[in-house]
C-alpha positions as CSV (number, residue, x, y, z in Angstrom):
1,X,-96.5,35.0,-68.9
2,X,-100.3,35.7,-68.6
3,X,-102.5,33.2,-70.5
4,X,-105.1,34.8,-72.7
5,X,-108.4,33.3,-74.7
6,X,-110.7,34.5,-76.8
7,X,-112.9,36.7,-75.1
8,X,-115.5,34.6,-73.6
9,X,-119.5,34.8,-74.6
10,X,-121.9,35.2,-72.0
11,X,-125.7,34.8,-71.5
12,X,-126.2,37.6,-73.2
13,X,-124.9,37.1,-76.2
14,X,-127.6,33.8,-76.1
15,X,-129.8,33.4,-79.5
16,X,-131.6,30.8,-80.9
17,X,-130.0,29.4,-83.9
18,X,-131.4,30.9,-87.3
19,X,-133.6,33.6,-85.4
20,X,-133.9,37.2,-85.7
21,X,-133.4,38.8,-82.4
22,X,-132.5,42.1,-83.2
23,X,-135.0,45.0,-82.0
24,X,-137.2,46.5,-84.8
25,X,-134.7,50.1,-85.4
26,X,-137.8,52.1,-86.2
27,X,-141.5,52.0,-86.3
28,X,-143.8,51.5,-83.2
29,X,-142.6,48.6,-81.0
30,X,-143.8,45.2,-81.4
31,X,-146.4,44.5,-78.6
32,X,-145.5,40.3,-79.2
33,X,-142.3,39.0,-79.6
34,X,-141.5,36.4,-82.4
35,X,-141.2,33.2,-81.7
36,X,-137.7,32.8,-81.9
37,X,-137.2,35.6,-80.0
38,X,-139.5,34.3,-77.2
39,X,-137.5,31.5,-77.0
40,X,-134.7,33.3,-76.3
41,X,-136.1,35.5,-73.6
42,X,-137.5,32.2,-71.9
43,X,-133.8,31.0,-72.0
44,X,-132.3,34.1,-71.0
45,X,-134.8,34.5,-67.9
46,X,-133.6,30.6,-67.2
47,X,-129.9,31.7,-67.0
48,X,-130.7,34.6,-64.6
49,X,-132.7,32.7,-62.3
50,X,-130.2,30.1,-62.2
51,X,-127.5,33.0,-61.1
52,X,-129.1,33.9,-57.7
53,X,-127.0,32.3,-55.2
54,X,-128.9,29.5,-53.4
55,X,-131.0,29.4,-55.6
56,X,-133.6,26.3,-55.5
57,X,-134.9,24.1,-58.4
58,X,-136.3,26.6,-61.1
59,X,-140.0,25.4,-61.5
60,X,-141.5,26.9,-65.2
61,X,-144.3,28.3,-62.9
62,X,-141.7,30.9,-61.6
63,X,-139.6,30.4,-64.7
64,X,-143.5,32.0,-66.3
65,X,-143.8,34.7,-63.4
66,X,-140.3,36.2,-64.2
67,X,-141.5,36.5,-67.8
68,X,-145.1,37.6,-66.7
69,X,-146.7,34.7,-69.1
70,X,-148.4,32.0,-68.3
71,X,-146.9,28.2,-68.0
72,X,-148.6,27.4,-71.4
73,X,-146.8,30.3,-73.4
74,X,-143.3,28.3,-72.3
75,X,-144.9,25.5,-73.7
76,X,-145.4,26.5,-77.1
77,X,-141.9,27.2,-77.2
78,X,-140.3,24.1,-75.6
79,X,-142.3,21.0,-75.0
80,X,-140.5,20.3,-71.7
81,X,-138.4,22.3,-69.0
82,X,-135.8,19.3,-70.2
83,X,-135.8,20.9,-73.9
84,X,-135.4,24.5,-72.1
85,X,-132.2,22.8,-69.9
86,X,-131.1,21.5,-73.5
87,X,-131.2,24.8,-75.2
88,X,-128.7,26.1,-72.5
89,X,-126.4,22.9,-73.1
90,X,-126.9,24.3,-76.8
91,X,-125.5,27.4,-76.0
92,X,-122.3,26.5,-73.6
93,X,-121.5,23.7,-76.1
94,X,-121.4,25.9,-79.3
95,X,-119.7,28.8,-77.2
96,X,-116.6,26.8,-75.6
97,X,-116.0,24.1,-78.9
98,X,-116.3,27.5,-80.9
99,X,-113.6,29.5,-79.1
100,X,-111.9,26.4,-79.2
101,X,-111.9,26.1,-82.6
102,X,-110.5,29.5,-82.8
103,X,-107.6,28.2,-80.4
104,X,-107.0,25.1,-82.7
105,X,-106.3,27.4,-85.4
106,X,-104.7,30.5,-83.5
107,X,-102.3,29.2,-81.4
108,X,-99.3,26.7,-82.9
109,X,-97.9,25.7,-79.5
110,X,-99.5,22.9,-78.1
111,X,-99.2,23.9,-74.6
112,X,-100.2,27.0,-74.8
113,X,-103.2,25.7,-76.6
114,X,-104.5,23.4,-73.6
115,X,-103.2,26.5,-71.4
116,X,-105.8,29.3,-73.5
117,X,-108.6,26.0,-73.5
118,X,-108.3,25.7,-70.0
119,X,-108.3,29.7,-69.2
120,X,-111.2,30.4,-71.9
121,X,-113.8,27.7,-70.0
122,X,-112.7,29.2,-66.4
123,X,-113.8,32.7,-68.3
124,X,-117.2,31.5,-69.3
125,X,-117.9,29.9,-66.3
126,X,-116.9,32.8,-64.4
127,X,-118.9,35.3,-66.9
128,X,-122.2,33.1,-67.2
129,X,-122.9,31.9,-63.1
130,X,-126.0,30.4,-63.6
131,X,-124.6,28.3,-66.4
132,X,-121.9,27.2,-64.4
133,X,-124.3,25.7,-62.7
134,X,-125.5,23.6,-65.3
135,X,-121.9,22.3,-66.6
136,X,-121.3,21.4,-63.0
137,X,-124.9,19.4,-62.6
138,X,-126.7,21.4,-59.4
139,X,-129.2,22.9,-61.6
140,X,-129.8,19.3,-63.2
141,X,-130.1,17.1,-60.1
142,X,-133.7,16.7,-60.3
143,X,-134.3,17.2,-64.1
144,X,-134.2,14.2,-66.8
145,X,-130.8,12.0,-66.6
146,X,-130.2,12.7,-70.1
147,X,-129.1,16.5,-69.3
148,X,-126.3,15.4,-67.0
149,X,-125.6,12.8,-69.6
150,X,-124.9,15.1,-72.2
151,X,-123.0,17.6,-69.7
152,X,-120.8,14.4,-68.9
153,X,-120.0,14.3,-72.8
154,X,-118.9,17.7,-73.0
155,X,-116.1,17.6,-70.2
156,X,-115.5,14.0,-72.3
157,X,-114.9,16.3,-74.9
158,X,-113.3,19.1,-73.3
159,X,-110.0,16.1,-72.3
160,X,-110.0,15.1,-75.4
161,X,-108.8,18.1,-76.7
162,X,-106.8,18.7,-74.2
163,X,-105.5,15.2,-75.0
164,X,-105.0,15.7,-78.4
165,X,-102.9,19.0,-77.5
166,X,-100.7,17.4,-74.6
167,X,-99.8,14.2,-77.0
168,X,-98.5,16.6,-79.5
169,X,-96.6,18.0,-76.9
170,X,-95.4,14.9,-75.6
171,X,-94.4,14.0,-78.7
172,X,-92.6,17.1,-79.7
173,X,-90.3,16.7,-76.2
174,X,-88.9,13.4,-77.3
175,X,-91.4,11.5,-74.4
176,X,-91.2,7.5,-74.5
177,X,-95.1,7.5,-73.7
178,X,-97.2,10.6,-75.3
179,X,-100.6,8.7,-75.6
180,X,-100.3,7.3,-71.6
181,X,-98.8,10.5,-70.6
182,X,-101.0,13.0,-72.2
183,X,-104.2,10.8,-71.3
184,X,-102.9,11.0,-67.1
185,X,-102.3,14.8,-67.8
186,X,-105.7,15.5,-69.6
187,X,-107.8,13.9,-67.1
188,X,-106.1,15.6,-64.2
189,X,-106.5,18.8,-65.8
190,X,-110.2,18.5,-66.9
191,X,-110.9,17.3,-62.6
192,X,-108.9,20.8,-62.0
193,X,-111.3,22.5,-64.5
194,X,-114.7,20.8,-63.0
195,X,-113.5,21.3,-59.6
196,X,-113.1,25.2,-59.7
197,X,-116.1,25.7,-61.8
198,X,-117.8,23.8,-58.9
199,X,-116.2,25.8,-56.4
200,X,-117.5,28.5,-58.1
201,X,-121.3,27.7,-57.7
202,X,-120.7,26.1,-54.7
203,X,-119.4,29.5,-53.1
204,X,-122.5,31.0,-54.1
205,X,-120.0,32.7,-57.0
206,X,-117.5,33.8,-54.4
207,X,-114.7,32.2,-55.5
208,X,-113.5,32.7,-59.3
209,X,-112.6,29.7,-61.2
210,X,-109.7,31.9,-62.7
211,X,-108.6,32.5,-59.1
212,X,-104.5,32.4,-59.2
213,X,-105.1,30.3,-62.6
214,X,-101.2,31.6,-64.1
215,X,-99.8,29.6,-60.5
216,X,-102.3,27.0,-61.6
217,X,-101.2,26.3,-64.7
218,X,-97.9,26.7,-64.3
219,X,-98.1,23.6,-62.1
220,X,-100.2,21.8,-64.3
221,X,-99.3,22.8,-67.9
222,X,-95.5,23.9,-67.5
223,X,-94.3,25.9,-70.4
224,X,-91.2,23.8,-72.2
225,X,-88.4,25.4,-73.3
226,X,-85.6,24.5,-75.5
């Protein structure tokens, strides 16, 4: 049986929440972005340069090159590279816990829930390299603590959900233990997840995080029958 998601959102798809991105559809071109829509260039251009393999801590003067502005037009926009590292964090967070969402509400089986979770964060991870690189913390190991903090939360978040789904199905197969048994499963499968998405940046994008993920999960997540 092949495991399907949502379809995943990529870097492209990035906007700043309550801006107007959209290109003027006639009428001369604008010669200055708005602001919202500077911001989301200045994220985009962050994504990209963190998708070159090997690539090296992003600095905002090179972040500003890429853009052709100078260091203090970034800073009208974001008050810190931090803040720019945050607005990426923004965008993976509202992207996975959205199509998650859609899961939670989609999908009745419990299993195949955490199976569809686990496949739909491979997907983005696989779709958006240079944010893989944030979830898994190589673009953040010389940036402010607080970024891998909050990264930390999110795969915190990520086995709860997949907690909440494996109890259910714990509980639905008669188990004597759900809560113990679906916490060991979750947190194996949430180390599973984090260790292909950093094999993934790790192999300079290489290797797929989806790579042979239906004999994956049927190790991991086993469908029940009966």
């Amino acid at each position: 049986m092949t495991t399907s998601a949502p379809a995943p959102v990529h870097a492209a798809d990035l906007t700043e929440p309550g801006s107007d991105t959209e290109a003027p559809v006639s009428g001369a071109a604008r010669k200055r972005p708005k602001p919202g829509e500077r911001r989301v260039q200045i994220l985009q251009a962050l994504a990209a340069m963190l998708e070159q393999p090997g690539a090296e801590r992003v600095t905002t003067a090179a972040l500003a090159a890429r853009l052709a502005v100078s260091e203090a037009a970034l800073y009208r926009h974001f008050a810190s590279k931090a803040q720019m590292f945050e607005g990426l964090i923004e965008f993976i967070e509202q992207s996975v816990f959205g199509l998650i969402n859609q899961l939670g509400e989609r999908e009745p089986d419990p299993v195949l829930r955490a199976r569809k979770l686990v496949a739909l964060l491979l997907q983005f991870g696989e779709k958006n390299p240079g944010m893989t690189r944030v979830m898994v913390g190589d673009a953040l190991v010389f940036e402010n603590d607080r970024l891998q903090q909050r990264m930390n939360l999110f795969f915190d978040k990520i086995e709860a959900a997949l907690r909440q789904d494996l109890r259910e199905a714990a509980v639905l197969s008669g188990a004597d233990t759900p809560t113990v048994d679906a916490q060991s499963e979750a947190s194996v499968i949430t180390a599973f997840c984090v260790g292909r998405l950093q094999r993934y940046a790790r192999s300079a994008f290489k290797r797929p995080p989806g790579e042979s993920l239906e004999h994956s999960l049927a190790l991991l997540l086993p469908l029940r029958h009966g």
